[in-house]
C-alpha positions in Angstrom: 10.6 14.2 -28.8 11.9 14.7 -25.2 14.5 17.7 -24.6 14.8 17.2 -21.2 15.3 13.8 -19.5 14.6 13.4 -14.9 14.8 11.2 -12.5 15.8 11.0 -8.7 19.4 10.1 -7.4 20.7 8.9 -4.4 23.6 10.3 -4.0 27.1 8.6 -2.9 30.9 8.3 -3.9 29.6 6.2 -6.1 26.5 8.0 -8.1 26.6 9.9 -11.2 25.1 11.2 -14.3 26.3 9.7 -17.8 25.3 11.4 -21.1 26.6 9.9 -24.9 25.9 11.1 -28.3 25.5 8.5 -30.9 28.0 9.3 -33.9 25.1 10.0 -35.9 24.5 13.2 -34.3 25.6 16.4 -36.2 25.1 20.1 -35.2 25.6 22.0 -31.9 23.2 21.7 -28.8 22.8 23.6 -25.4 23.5 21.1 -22.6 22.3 21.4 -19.2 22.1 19.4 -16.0 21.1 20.3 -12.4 19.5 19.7 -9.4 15.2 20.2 -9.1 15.9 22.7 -6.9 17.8 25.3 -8.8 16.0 24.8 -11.8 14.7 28.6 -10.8 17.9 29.8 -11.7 17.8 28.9 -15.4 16.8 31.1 -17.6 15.6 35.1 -18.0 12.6 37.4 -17.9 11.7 38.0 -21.6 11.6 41.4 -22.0 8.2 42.6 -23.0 5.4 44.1 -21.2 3.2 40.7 -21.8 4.0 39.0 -18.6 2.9 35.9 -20.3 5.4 35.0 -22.2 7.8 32.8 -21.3 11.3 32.7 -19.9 14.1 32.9 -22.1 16.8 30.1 -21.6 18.9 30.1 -24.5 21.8 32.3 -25.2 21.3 34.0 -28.5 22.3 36.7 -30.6 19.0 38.2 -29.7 19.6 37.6 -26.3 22.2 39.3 -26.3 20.9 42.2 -27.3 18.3 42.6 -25.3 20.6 42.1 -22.8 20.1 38.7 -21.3 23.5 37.5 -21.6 27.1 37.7 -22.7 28.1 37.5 -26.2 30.3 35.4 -24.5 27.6 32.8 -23.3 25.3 32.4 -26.7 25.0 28.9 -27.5 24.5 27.8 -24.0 21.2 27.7 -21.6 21.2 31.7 -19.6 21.5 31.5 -15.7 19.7 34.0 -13.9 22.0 33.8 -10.4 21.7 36.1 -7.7 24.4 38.6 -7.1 25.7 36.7 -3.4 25.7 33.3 -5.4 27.9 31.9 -7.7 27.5 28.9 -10.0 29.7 26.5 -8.1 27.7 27.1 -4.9 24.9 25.3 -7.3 24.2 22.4 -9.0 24.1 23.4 -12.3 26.3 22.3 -14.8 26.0 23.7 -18.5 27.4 24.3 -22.1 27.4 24.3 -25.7 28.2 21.0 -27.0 29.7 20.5 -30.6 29.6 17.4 -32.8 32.1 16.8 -35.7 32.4 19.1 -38.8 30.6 21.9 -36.4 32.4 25.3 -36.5 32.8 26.0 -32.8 31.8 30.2 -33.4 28.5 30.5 -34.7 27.2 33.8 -35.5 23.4 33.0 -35.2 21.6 30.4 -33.1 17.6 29.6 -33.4 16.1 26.2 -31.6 15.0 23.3 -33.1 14.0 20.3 -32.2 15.6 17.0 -31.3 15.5 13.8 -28.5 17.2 12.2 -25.5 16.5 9.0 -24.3 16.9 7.6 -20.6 18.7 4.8 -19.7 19.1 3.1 -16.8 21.9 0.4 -17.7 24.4 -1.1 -14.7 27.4 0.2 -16.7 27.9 2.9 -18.9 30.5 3.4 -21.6 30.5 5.0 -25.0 31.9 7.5 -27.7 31.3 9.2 -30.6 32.1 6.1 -32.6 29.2 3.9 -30.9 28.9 2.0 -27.8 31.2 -0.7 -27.0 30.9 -3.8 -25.1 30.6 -2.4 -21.4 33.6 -3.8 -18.8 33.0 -6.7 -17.2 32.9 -6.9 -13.3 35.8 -8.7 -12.2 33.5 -9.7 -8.8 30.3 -11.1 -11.0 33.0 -13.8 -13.1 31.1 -16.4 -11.1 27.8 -14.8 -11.4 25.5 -15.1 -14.6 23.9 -11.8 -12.8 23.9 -9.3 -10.2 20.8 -11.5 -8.9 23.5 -14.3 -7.6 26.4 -11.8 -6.7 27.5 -11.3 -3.6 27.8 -8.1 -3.9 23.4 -7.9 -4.2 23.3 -8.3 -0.2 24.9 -4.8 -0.2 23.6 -3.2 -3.8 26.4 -1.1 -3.8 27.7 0.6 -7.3 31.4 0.6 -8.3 33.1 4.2 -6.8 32.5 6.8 -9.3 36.2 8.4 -9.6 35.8 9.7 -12.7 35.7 13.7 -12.8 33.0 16.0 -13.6 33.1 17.6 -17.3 34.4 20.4 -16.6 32.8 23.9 -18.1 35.4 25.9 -19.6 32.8 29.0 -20.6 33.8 27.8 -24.4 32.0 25.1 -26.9 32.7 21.4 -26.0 33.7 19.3 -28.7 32.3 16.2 -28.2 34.9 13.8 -28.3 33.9 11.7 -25.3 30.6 11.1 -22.7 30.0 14.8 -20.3 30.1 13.0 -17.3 28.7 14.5 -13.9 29.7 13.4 -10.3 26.5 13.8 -8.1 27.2 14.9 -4.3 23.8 15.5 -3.0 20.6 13.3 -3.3 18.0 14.9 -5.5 15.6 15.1 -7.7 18.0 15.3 -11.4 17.8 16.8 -15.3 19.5 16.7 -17.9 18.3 19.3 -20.8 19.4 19.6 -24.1 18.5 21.8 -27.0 19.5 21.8 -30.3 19.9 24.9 -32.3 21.1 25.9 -35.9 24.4 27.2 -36.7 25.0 30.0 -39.4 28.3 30.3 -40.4 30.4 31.6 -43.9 30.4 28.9 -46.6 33.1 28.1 -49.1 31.7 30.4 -51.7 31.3 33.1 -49.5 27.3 32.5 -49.2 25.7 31.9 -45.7 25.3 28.2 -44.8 22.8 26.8 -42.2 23.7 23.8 -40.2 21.0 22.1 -38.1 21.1 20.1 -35.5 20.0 16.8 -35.3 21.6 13.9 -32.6 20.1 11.2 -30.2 21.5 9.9 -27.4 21.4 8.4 -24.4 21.1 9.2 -20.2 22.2 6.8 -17.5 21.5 7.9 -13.8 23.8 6.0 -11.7 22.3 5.7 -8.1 24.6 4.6 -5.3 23.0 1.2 -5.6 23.5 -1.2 -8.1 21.0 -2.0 -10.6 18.4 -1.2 -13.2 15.0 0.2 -10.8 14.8 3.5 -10.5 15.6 5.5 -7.6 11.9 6.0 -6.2 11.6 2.0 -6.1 14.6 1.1 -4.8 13.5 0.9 -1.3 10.8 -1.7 -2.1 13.7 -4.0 -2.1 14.8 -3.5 1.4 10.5 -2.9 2.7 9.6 -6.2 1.1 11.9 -8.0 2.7 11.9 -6.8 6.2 7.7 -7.1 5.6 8.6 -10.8 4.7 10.5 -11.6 7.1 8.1 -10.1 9.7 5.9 -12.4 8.5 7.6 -15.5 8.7 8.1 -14.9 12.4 4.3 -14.4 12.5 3.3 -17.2 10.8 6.0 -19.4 13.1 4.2 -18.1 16.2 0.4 -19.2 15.2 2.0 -22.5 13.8 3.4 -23.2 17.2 0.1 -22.0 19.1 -1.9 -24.4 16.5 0.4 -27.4 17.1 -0.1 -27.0 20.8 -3.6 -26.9 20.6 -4.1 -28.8 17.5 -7.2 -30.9 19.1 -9.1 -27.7 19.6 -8.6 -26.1 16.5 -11.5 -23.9 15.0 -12.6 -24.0 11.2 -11.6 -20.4 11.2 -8.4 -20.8 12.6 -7.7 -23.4 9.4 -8.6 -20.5 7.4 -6.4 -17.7 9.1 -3.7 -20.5 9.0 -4.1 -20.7 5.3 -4.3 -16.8 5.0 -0.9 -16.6 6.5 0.8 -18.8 4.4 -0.6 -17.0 1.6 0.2 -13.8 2.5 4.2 -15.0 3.3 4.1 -16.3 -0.4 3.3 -13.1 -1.7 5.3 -11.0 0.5 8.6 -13.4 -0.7 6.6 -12.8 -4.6 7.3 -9.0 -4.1 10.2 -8.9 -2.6 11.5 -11.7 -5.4 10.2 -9.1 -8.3 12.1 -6.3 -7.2 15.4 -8.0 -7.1 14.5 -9.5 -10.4 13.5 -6.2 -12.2 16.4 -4.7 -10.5 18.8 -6.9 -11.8 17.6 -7.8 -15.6 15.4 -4.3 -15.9 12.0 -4.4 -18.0 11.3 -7.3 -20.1 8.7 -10.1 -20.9 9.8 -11.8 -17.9 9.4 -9.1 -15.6 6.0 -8.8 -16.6 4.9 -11.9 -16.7 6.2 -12.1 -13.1 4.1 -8.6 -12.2 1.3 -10.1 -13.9 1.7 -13.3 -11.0 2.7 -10.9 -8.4 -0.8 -8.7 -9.2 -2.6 -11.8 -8.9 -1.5 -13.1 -5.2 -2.1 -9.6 -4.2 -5.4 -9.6 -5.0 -6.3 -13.2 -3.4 -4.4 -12.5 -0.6 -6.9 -8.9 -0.2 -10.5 -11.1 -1.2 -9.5 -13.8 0.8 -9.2 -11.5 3.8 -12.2 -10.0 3.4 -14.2 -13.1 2.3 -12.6 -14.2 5.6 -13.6 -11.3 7.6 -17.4 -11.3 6.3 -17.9 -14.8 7.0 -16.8 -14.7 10.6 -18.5 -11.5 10.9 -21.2 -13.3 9.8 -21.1 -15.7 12.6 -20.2 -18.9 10.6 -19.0 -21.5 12.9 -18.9 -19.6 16.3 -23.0 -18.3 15.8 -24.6 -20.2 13.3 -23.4 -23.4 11.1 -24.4 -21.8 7.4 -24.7 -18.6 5.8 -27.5 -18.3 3.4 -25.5 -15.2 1.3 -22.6 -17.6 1.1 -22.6 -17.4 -2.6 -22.7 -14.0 -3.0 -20.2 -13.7 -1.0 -17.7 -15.4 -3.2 -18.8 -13.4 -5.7 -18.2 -10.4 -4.5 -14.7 -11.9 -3.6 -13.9 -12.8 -7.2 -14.9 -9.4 -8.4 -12.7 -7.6 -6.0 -9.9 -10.1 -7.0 -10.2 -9.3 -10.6 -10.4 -5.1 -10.2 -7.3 -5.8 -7.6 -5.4 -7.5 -10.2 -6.4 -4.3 -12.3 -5.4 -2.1 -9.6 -2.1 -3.5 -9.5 -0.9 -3.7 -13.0 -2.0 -0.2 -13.5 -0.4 1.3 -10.7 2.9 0.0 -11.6 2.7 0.6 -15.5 1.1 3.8 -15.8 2.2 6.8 -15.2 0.8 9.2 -13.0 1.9 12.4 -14.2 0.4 12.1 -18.1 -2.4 9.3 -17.1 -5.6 10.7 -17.7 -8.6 10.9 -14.9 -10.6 8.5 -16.9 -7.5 5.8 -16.8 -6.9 6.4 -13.3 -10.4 6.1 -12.2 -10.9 3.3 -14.3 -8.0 1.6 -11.6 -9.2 2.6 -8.7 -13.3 3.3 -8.6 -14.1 -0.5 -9.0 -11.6 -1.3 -6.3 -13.2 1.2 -4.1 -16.9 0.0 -5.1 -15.8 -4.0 -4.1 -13.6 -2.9 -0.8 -16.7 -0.4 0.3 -19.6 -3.3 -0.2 -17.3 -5.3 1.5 -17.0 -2.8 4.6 -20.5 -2.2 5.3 -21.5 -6.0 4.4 -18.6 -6.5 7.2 -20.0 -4.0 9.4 -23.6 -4.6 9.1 -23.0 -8.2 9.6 -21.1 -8.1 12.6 -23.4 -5.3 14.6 -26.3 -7.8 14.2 -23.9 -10.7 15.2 -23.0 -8.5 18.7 -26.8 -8.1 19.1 -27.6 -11.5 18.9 -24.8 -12.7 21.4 -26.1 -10.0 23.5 -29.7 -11.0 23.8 -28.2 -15.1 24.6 -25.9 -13.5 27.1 -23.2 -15.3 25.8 -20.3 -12.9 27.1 -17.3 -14.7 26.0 -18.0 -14.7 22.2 -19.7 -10.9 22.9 -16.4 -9.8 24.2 -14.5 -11.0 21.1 -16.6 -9.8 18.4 -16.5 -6.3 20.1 -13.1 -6.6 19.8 -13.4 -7.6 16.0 -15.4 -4.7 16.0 -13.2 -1.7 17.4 -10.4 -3.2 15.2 -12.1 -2.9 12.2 -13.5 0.7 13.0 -10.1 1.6 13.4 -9.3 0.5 10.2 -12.1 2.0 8.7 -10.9 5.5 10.0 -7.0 4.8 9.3 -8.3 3.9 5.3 -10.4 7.1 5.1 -7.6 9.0 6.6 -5.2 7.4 3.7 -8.2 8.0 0.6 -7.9 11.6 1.8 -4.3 12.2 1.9 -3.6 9.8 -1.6 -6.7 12.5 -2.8 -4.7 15.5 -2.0 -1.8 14.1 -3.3 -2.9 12.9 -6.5 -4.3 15.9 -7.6 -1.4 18.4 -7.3 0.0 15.5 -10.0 0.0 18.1 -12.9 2.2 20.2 -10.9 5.2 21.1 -12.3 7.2 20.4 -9.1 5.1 17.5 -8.3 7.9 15.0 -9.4 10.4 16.2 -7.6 8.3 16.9 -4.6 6.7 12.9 -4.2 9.8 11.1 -6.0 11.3 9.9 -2.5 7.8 8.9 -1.0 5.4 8.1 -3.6 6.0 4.3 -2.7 5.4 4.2 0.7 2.1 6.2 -0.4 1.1 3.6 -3.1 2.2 0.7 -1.7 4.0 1.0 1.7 1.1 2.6 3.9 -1.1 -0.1 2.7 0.9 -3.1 3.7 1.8 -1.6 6.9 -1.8 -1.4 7.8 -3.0 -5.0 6.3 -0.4 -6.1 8.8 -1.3 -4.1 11.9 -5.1 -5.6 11.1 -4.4 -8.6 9.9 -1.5 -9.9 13.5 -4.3 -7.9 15.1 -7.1 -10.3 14.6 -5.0 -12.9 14.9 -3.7 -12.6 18.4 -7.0 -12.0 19.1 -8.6 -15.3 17.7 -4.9 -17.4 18.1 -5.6 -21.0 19.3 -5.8 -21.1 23.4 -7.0 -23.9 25.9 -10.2 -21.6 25.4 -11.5 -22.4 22.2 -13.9 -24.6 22.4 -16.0 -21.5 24.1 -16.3 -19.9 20.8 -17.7 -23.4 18.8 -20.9 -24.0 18.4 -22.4 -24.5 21.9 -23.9 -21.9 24.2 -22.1 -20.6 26.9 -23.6 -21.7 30.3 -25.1 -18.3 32.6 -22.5 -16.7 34.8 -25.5 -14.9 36.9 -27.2 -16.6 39.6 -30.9 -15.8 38.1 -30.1 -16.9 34.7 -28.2 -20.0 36.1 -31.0 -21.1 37.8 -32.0 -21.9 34.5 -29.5 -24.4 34.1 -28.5 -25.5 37.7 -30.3 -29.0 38.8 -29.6 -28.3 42.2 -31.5 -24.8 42.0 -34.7 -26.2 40.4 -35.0 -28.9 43.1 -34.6 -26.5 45.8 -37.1 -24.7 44.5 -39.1 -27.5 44.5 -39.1 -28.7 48.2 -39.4 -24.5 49.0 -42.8 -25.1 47.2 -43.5 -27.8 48.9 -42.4 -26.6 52.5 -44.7 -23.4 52.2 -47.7 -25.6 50.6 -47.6 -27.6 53.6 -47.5 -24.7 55.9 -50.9 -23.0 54.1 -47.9 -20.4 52.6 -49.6 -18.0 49.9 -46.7 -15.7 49.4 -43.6 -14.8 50.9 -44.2 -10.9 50.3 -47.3 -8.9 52.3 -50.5 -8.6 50.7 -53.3 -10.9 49.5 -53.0 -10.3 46.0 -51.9 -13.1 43.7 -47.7 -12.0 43.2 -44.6 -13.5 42.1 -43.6 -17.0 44.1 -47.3 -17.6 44.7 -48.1 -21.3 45.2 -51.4 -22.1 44.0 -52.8 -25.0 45.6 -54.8 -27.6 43.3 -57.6 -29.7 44.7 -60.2 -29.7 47.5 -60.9 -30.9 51.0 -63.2 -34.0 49.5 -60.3 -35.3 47.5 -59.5 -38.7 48.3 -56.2 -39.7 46.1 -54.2 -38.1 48.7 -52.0 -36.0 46.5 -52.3 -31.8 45.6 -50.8 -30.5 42.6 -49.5 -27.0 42.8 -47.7 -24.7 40.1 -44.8 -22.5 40.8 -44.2 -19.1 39.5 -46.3 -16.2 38.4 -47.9 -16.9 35.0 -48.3 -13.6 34.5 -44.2 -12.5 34.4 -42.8 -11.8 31.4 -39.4 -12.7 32.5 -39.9 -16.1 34.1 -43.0 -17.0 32.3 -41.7 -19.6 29.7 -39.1 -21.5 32.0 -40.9 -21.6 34.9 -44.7 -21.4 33.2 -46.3 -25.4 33.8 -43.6 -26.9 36.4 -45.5 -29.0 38.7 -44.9 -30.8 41.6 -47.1 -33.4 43.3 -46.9 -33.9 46.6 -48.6 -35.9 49.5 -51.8 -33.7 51.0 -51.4 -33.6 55.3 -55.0 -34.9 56.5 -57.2 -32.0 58.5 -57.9 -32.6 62.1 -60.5 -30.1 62.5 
């Protein structure tokens, strides 16, 4: 049974904190709300000399006594202020809170326990006699929801001009909602503790009354709707993230329709990637607004559940897309014997993404156990680090191979493949560290209040941020040019003059008729020396030969550089007759 209820509020004119009692309830309870921050100041050292025991936040007759509090005070939480501070200079507000038929002077108090449940409605009214029908909003009359209001572009909340309870120092009797204007953005409680009531009876005996009530906690946030404070600003990320996107995605369709005759496979599949990847962003942002504007329900998570699932393609598919280019497929070789595994390994990380996802949203972190939580994230991890050094491995031996052909225009793209993805690899490892660090101060007591405001952009904003840098990355990198037919299959001609001699029709015949110049002139070498050496003509045939034709070889068969191109060219060509 909760006694204390928190969540996180932004604060405007227009924020506030709502509490109602169902008629039901019977007894007397301490009340309490305040700010994260001052939640120091409630409560006193037990006096004792066990150190261990803990602090004393009730005002009781004890208490009093001991000298804790006033006799004034008992029934209500103790506030240990210092002597320059006052409670208005806080955010504390507190008292004792009386249902009907409770005398308001009790002589004894001892705790019990009881509940409060949270809310997070759009409106708020209610009394001691039930909850009525909430006020309609004159500006949603030709809405069906705040999903097709106007007023969503802005998400503003009606102004809050309703006053603050105030605290009189006496018991409240309940007799209408303890309302609470909130001025400052924070991280908010609201406490209550039941206690028992002794008090004279009719026949002059002592009579017990106990507490018992329910009731119910709405945190208004400047915005309007149902999501909670620390995922309101999805809304406003996914959308910006979309629409960052779309322009994207408008520039590489423009590139591909200008050079839609020289498109690569792999610019079909980054094409594909970022239609996908628009979808889904437009999916998130879509399930925020929803959620915010109809709550939790079947529907919302049904649409989760659809949102988890584009997620994880959208992550396989770019890293199935990654390997196989990586890989070489279509710019270094046609096919990919692993290509099945492959897939598999992409369907496996799409199914422990779609587990990632669902999890992170619908447990929480604070009371999830280790085991839960690593059941979320380890196979994830496993599938994304396979992934990694399959990438990596893959695309070092693709850079070596282009190396050894000489084939510097791919080579100088795939090294840039390459420093993009090392980048990433040390921007990830950065993040698993600091989500580490983070994750396991979550048993803290303060760790709510400390990560409320930025334990979105952790989970999910810091991600997306960097699948984006990547992803537009790579693109403009590979984005359809006049140049892409240098990365198809084909070998790129030598830019060098030795290796284009290779290749260069001109260059072989001139080396030809040089042969054939210095076998005419009784040339053995164009270096000194007599020894047989590189560009030695060997002449073929003797003085008694008849057909009138020598045959020579060029080169030396003995190099190791030139040995199989230039190893068994011959030329044949007409012998001068001797005159001796």
């Amino acid at each position: 049974m909760d006694e204390q209820i928190c969540n996180g509020i932004y604060a405007g004119t227009n924020s506030y904190i709502n509490v109602s009692f169902d008629s039901s309830s019977q007894g007397q309870v301490a009340m309490v709300i305040y700010e994260w921050a001052d939640s120091n100041y409630l409560g006193a050292v037990t006096p004792g000399s066990d150190t261990s025991l803990p602090r004393t936040y009730i005002c009781t007759t004890d208490a009093v006594r001991a000298g804790l509090c006033a006799a004034s005070d008992v029934g209500m939480f103790i506030l240990d202020l210092p002597a320059n501070k006052t409670v208005a200079e806080t955010s504390i507000w507190g008292s004792s809170i009386a249902f009907s038929g409770t005398p308001s002077a009790p002589a004894s108090l001892t705790q019990s326990n009881s509940s409060v449940s949270s809310s997070t409605r759009a409106s708020f009214w209610d009394n001691p006699d039930g909850p009525p029908t909430p006020p309609a909003d004159p500006s949603l009359d030709d809405y069906t929801s705040p999903w097709l209001a106007r007023r969503a572009l802005t998400q503003r909340a009606p102004e809050d001009t309703m006053p603050t309870t105030p605290m009189t120092g006496a018991t409240i009797q309940y007799i209408q909602p303890i309302h609470y204007h909130v001025n400052k953005t924070g991280y908010y409680c609201v406490g209550a503790i039941p206690v028992t009531v002794l008090h004279q009876g009719e026949t002059g005996g002592t009579n017990h009354t106990h507490a018992s009530f329910s009731g119910t906690v709405l945190f208004q946030n400047e915005f309007w709707g149902q999501l909670p404070a620390a995922e309101y600003p999805k809304i406003t990320f996914y959308m910006i993230v979309m629409l960052a996107y779309t322009g994207f995605a408008a520039g590489w369709a423009f590139l591909c329709l200008r050079h839609r005759h020289d498109l690569l496979p792999i610019q079909n599949y980054v094409s594909a990637l970022f239609g996908l990847v628009v979808v889904e962003m437009l999916a998130n942002w879509a399930y925020y607004r929803y959620v915010n504007a109809h709550g939790d329900g079947t529907a919302s998570k049904v649409f989760l559940f659809v949102v988890s699932i584009l997620d994880a393609a959208r992550n396989s598919l770019s890293f199935f897309l990654l390997l196989i280019v990586s890989l070489g497929l279509g710019v270094v070789r046609e096919e990919i014997d692993a290509m099945n595994k492959a897939r598999i390994l992409a369907a496996a990380h799409a199914f422990f993404g779609v587990v990632y996802a669902v999890g992170m949203d619908l447990v929480q972190l604070e009371t999830a156990s280790a085991f839960l939580l690593l059941l979320c994230v380890v196979p994830l991890a496993v599938t994304m680090t396979v992934f990694l050094l399959w990438i990596m491995y893959g695309l070092t031996g693709t850079i070596a191979e282009l190396a050894a052909r000489k084939q510097k225009y791919k080579l100088g793209m795939f090294k840039k493949l390459y420093r993009v993805l090392m980048a990433a690899v040390v921007a990830l490892f950065i993040f698993f560290i600091t989500s580490s660090m983070s994750f396991s101060s979550r048993y803290e007591e303060d760790y709510t209040p400390r990560s409320w405001k930025n334990r979105w952009w952790l989970l999910d904003g810091w991600l997306v941020l960097l699948y984006m840098a990547v992803f537009v990355t790579i693109a403009f990198f590979w984005r359809p040019t006049g140049s892409n037919r240098r990365l198809a299959m084909s070998d790129e001609l030598a830019q060098d003059e030795e290796d284009a001699e290779d290749y260069d029709l001109e260059a072989i015949q001139m080396r030809g008729d040089r042969a054939k110049m210095e076998a005419m002139m009784g040339i053995d070498d164009m270096g000194a020396g007599g020894g047989p050496q590189e560009g030695r003509i060997a002449l073929r045939g003797d003085d008694g030969d008849d057909d009138g034709d020598t045959v020579f070889e060029i080169g030396d068969e003995g190099s190791d550089d030139e040995g199989d191109r230039r190893k068994s060219r011959e030329a044949i060509v007409p012998a001068k007759d001797r005159t001796d």
